[in-house]
C-alpha positions as CSV (number, residue, x, y, z in Angstrom):
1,X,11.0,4.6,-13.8
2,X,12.9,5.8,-11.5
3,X,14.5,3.0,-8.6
4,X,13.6,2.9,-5.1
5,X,15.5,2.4,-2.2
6,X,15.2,1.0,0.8
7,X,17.0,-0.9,3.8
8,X,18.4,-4.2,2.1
9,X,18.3,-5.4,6.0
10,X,14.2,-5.2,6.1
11,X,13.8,-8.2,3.5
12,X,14.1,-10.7,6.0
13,X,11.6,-9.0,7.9
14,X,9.2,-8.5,5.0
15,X,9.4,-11.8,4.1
16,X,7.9,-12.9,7.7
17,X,5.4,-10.3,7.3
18,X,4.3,-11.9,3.8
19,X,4.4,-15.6,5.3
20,X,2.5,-14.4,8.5
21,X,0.0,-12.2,7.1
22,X,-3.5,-10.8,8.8
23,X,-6.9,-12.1,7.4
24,X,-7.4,-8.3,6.2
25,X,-3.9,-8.3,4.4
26,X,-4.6,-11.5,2.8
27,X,-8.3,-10.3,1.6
28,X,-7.0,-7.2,0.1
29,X,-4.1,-8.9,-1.7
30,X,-6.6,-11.4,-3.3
31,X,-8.1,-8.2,-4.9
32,X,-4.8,-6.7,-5.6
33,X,-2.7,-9.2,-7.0
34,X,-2.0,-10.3,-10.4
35,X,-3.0,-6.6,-11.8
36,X,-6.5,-7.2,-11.0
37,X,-6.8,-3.4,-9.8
38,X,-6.9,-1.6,-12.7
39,X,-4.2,-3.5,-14.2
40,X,-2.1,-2.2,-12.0
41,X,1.2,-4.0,-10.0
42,X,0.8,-4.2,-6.6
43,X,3.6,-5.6,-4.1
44,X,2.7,-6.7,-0.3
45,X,5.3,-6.5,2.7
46,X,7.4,-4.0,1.0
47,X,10.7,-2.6,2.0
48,X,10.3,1.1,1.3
49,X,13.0,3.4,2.6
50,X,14.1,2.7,5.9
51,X,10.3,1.4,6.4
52,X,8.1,-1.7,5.4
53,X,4.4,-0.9,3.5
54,X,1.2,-3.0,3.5
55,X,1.0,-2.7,-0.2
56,X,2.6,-0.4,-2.3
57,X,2.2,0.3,-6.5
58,X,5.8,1.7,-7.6
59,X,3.5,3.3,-11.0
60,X,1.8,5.2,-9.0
61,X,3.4,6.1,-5.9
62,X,0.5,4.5,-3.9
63,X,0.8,3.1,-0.4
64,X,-1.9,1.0,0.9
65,X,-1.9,0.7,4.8
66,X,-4.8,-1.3,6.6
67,X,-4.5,-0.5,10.5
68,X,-5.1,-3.7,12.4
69,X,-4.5,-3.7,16.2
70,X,-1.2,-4.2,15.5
71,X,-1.3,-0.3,15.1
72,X,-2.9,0.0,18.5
73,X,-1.1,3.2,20.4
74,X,1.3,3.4,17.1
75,X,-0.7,6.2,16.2
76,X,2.1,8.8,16.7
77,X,4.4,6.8,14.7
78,X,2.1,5.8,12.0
79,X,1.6,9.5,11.9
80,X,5.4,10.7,11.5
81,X,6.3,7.5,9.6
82,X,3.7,8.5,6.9
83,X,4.9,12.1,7.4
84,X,8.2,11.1,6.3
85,X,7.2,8.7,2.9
86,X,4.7,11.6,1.5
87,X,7.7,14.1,1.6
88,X,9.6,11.7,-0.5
89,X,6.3,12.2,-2.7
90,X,4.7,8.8,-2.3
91,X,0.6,8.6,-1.5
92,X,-1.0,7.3,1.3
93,X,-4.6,5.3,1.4
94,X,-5.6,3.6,4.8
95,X,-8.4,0.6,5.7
96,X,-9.3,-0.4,8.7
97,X,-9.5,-4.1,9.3
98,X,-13.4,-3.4,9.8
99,X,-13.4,-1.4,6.5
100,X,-11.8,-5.1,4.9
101,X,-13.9,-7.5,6.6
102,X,-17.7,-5.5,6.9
103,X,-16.9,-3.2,2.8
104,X,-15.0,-4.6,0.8
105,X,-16.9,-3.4,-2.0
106,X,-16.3,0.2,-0.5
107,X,-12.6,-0.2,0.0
108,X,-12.1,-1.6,-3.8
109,X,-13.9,1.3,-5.0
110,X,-12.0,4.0,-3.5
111,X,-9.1,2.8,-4.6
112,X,-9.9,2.8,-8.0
113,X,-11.1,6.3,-7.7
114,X,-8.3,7.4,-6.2
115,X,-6.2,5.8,-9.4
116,X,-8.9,7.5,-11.3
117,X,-8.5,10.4,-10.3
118,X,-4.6,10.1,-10.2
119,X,-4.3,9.1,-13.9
120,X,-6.4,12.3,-14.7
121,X,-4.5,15.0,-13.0
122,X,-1.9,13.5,-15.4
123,X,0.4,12.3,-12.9
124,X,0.5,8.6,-14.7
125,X,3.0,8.0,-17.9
126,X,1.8,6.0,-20.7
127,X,0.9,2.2,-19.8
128,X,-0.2,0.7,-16.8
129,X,2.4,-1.4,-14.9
């Protein structure tokens, strides 16, 4: 698998953003942790280039955003920041707290079709990890 990089000055950062984490980040990692989607590992708070993801699955190139108000008038930003991972070939899936709190159910089960249908283009090597 090839290695990531990333700002070695954003764990600090990420860290804070793991310890201070939003109700909607803390519901969606209790779904997401410990391989429970699909056996797959996903990390929260993570340094990712010169940025720092909600969630992210290195197997699968998968980004997992929930927009909070803390992206409230960052939408140009958000915009060009996401711009900016998918050229490097990563994937994007956004929630909105909303989507967390009111459909869980809904959010859970697009994200496993998306990984669905991800591991049947054939974009996913051998074992899940």
């Amino acid at each position: 698998m090839k290695k990531l990089h990333y700002d070695p000055h954003l764990n600090k950062r990420a860290r804070e953003l793991r310890n201070h984490a939003t109700l909607a980040e803390i519901l969606l990692w209790k779904k997401l942790k410990r391989r429970q989607m699909l056996g797959y590992q996903f990390l929260r708070q993570r340094p990712l280039e010169h940025f720092i993801v909600d969630f992210f699955c290195h197997r699968l190139r998968l980004i997992i955003e929930i927009d909070g108000r803390s992206h409230n008038g960052k939408e140009k930003y958000d915009a060009w920041r996401q711009k900016q991972l998918e050229e490097k070939k990563f994937h994007f899936l956004r929630f909105t707290n909303d989507e967390i709190f009111n459909n869980m159910e809904d959010v859970l089960r697009r994200i496993e079709e998306w990984i669905m249908a991800h591991e049947q283009a054939g974009n996913k090597s051998s074992g899940a990890t």
